[in-house]
N, C-alpha and C positions, 0 to 999 in steps of 0.2 A: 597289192591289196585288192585284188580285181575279186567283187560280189562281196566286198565286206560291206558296204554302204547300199546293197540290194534295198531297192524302193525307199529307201531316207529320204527325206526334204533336206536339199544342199542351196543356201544358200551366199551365193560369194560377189563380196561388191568389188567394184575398183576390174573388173571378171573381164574385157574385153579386150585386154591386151596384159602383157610382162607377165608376173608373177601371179597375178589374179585369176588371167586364163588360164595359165599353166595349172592351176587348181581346179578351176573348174573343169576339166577338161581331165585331170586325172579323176577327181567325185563320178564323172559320166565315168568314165571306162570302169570304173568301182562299182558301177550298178545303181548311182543316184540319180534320185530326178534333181537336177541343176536349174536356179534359179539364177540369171549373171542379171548384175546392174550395172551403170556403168551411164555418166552423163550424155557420152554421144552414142545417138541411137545410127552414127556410120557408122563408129568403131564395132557396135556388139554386130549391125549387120554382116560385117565383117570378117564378125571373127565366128560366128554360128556356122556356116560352113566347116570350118577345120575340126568343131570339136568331135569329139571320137563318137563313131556309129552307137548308138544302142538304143534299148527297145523304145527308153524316154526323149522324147521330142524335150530342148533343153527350152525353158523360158526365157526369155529376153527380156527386159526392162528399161528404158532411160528414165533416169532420174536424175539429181542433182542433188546427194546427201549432206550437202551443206544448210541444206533449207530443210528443218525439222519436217513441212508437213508433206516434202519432197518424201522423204524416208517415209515419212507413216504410209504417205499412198503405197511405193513399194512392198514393204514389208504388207499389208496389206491387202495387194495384188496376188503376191507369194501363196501366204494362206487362202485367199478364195481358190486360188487355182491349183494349187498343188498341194495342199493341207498345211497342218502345223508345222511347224519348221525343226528340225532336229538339231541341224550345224548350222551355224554362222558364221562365215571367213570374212574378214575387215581386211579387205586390200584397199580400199578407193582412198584417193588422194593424194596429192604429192606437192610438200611446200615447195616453194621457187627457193634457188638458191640468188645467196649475193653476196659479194665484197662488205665487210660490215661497216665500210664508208658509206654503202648507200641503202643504208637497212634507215627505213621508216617506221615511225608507227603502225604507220599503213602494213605494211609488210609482216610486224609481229602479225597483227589482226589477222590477217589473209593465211598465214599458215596457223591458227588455232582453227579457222575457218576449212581450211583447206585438209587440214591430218587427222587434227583430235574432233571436230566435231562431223564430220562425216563418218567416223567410226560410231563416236558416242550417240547422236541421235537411232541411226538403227539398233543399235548395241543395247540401247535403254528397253527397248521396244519390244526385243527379241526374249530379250535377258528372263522380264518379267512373266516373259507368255511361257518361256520351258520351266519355269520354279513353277508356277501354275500346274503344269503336268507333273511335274516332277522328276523332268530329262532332259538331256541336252549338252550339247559341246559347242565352243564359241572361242575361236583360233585367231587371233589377231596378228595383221603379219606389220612389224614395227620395225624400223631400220633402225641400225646401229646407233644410229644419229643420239639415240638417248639416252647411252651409257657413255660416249666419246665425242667430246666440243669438237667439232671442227669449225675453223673459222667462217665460211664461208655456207654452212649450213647454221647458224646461230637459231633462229626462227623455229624451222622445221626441227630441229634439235630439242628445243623447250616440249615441241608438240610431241613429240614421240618420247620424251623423258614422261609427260604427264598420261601419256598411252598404258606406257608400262605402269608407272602407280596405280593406275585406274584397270587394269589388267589384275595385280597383287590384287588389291582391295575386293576386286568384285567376287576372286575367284575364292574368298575369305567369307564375303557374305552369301553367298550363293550355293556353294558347299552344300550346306544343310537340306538344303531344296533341290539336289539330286544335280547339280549342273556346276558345270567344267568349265573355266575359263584359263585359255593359256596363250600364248604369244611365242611367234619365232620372230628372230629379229634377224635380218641376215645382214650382210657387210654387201661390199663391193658384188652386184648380180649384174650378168649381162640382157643389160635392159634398154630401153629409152634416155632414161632417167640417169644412166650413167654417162651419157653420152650431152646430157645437160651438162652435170655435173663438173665435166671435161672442159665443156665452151665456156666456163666464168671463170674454173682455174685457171684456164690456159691466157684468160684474158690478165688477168691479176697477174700472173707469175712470168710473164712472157712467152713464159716455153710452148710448144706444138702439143694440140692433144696426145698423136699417136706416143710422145715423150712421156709423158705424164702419165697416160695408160701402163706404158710399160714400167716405170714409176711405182705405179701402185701395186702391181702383181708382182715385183722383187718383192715388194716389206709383207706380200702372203707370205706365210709357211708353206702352203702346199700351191703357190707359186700360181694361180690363175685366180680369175673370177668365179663366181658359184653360176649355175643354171637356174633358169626359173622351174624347172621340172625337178630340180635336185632340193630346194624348198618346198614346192608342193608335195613332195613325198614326206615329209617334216611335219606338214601340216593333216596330213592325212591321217597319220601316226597318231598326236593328240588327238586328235577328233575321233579316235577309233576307240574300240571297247579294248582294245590294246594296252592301250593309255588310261584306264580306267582308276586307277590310283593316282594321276596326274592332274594336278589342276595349282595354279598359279605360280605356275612356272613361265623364264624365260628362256627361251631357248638358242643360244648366239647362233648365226651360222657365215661366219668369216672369214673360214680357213683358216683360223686360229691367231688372228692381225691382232686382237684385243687380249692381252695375256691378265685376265681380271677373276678375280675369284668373285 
């Protein structure tokens, strides 16, 4: 899709690493000016190097979108500097996983805090300013977790079940006012994050992670994990004039593990 996003306002949270940057970093070679957010201002210095060459110098941001007025400043920043926003990709945040013997209070909190409200305060923000124009696409990238209980992700599972409602809904009332709201949810991606995911099972079950890795890629159909660049491509898709008849949609990408209509 390289020059479909020529001069668009891309902005993508969660953008400094895994699946986030892999977005932002496909919107740059698209021809977008990229906006990455991302709470640690090491990780984005980081990762601003690697993204792909082009004419737009990408923005950088730390923020913290669990703190509503965290998000307004970004989003904020966004537009003084680079204008109205076009896209919106919600990657930031990622609940902790646990044993659900040692799931707290504390811990629901921390993953409403930590998934659904790092989406929802920019996502409020954004939402309202493209109905205003009367344009816009707004990609939410939701893990499985919220269509399939797994024990050990209970928390961050609630948060990404109430991601996707709030995905249907928005992209229901927002419709009318020219703007697209959709989600890809992927399954098992080779990330950080799986590699969390590994150290609490393997704690729980006994077994070795590299066990349990391989574990999980037999019950794939198409037998591996997914890429963060083979998402981003996903996401680019909705967001594009492509997709232009698409809007609240979810879209699995799991190598086909969840057989659910």
């Amino acid at each position: 899709m390289n020059g479909t996003f020529e001069d668009k306002v891309v902005l993508v949270t969660g953008a400094s690493k895994g699946i986030g940057f892999a977005c932002a970093d496909a919107f740059a070679r698209a021809g977008a000016r990229v906006a990455l957010v991302s709470r640690s201002r090491a990780n984005l210095d980081a990762a601003l190097p690697t993204i792909a060459g082009t004419r737009h110098a990408p923005l950088a941001i730390a923020a913290d979108l669990r703190d509503a007025a965290e998000a307004a400043r970004a989003v904020a920043e966004v537009q003084a500097t680079l204008g109205a926003i076009d896209v919106l990709v919600n990657s930031a945040g990622a609940a902790k996983r646990h044993a659900p013997d040692d799931l707290t209070a504390a811990a629901w909190h921390d993953a409403m805090d930590a998934k659904f409200f790092s989406y929802v305060h920019p996502l409020d923000l954004v939402v309202k300013a493209m109905a205003a124009r009367g344009r816009g696409a707004i990609v939410n990238v939701i893990g499985m977790g919220g269509k399939v209980a797994n024990p050990i992700h209970l928390p961050g599972g609630a948060a990404n079940a109430a991601l996707m409602l709030a995905t249907a809904g928005l992209a229901a009332a927002y419709g009318p006012k020219g703007v697209r709201v959709n989600a890809v949810s992927p399954g098992g991606t080779l990330t950080g994050r799986v590699q969390e995911g590994l150290a609490v099972e393997a704690k729980l079950t006994g077994t070795t992670e590299s066990a349990l890795l391989a574990q999980q890629q037999a019950k794939i159909p198409l037998r591996r994990l997914g890429t963060p660049e083979e998402v981003a491509q996903v996401v680019l898709f909705l967001a594009s004039d492509a997709a232009s008849y698409v809007t609240g949609a979810i879209v699995p990408m799991d190598g086909g593990t969840a057989a659910v209509i």
